[in-house]
VEXGU-382547 format. One record per atom (N, C-alpha, C, CB): x, y, z; residue in three letters. Coordinates in steps of 0.05 Angstrom, whole numbers, plus 5000, padded with zeros to 4 digits. Glycine has a CB too. Example, Ala and Ser with C-alpha at 12.3 -4.5 7.8 and 13.67 -1.06 7.14 Angstrom:
% VEXGU-382547
526448865156ALA;524649105156ALA;526449345156ALA;522649115181ALA;525749555142SER;527349795143SER;525850015157SER;528249885114SER;
END
This chain:
% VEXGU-382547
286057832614UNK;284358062606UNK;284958142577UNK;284858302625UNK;287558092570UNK;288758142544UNK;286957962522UNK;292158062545UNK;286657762529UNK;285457492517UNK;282157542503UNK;285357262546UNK;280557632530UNK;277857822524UNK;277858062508UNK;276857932548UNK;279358192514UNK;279458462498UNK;279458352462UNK;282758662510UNK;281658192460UNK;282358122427UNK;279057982427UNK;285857842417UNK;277557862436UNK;274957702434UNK;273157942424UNK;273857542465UNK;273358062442UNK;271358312439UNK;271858502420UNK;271058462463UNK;273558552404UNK;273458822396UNK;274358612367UNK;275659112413UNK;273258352366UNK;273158182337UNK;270958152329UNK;274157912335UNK;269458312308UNK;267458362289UNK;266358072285UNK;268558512262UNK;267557892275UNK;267357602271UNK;266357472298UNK;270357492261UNK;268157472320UNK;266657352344UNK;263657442358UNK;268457392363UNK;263257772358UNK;260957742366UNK;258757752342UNK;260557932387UNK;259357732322UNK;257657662295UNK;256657292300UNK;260257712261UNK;259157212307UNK;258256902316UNK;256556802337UNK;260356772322UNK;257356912361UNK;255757032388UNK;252557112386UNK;257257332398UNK;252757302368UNK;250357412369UNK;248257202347UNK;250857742360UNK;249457122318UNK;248456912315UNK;247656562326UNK;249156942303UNK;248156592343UNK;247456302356UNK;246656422383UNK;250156052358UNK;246756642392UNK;244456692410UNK;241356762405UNK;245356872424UNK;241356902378UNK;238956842355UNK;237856652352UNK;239456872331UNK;239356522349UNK;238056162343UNK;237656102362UNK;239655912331UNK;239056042383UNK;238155892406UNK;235456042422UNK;240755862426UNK;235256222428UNK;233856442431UNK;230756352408UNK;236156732423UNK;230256382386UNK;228856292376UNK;227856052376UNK;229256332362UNK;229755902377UNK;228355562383UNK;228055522413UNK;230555272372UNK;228155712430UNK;226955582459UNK;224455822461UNK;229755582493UNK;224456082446UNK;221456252446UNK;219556092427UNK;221656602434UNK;220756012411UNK;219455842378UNK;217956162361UNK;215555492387UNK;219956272357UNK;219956412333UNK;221556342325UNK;219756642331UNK;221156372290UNK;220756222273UNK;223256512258UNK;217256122265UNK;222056722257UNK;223956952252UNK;226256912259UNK;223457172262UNK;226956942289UNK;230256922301UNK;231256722299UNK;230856962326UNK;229856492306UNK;231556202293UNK;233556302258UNK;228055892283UNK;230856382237UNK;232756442215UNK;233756652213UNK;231956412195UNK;234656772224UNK;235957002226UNK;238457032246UNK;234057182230UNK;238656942259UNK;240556762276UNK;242556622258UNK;239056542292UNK;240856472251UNK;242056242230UNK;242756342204UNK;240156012224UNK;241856542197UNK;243756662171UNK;245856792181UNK;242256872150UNK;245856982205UNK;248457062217UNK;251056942228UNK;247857162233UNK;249856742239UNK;251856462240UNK;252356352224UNK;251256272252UNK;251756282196UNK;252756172166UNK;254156372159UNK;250556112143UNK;253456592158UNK;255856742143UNK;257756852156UNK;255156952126UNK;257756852181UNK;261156952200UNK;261656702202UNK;261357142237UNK;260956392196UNK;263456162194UNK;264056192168UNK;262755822201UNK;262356172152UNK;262356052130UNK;264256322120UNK;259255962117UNK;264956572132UNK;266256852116UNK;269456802126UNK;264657232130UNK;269656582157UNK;272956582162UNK;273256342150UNK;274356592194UNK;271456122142UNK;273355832122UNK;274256002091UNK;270355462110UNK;272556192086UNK;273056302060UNK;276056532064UNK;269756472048UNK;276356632083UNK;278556802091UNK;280556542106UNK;277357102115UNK;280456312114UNK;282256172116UNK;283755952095UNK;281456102134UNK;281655972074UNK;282655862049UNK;283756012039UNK;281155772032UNK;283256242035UNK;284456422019UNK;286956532029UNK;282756612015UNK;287356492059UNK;290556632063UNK;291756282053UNK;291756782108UNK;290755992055UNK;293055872055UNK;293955762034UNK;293255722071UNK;292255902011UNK;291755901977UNK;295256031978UNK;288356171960UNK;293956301989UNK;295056531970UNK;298456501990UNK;292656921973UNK;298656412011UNK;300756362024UNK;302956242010UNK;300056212044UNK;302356032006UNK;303255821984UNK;303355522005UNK;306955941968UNK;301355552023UNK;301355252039UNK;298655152028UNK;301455272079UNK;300255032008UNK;297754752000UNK;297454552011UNK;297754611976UNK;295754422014UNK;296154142030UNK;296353962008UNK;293754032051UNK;
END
């Protein structure tokens, strides 16, 4: 239960959630709206933790 709770109350997870239920959701109604809008919500909550996961292992000092 501990496990869900940290899921849920992460800004990032249901930002991800809710983008790809947009999309998917749009491509089985075929609007054309939620597909992209979906899909910009889902580009930028991945695309916002590779940029927050580069950046801690920048600033960490673990370079590869």
């Amino acid at each position: 239960m501990k496990l869900l709770d940290i899921f849920l109350g992460n800004p990032l997870f249901i930002g991800a959630v809710a983008g790809l239920g947009l999309a998917i959701g749009g491509v089985v109604a075929e609007v054309a709206i939620l597909t992209t809008l979906g899909g910009i919500l889902l580009g930028l909550t991945v695309g916002g933790v590779a940029i927050m996961f580069a950046t801690i292992q920048l600033c960490g000092g673990n370079h590869a």
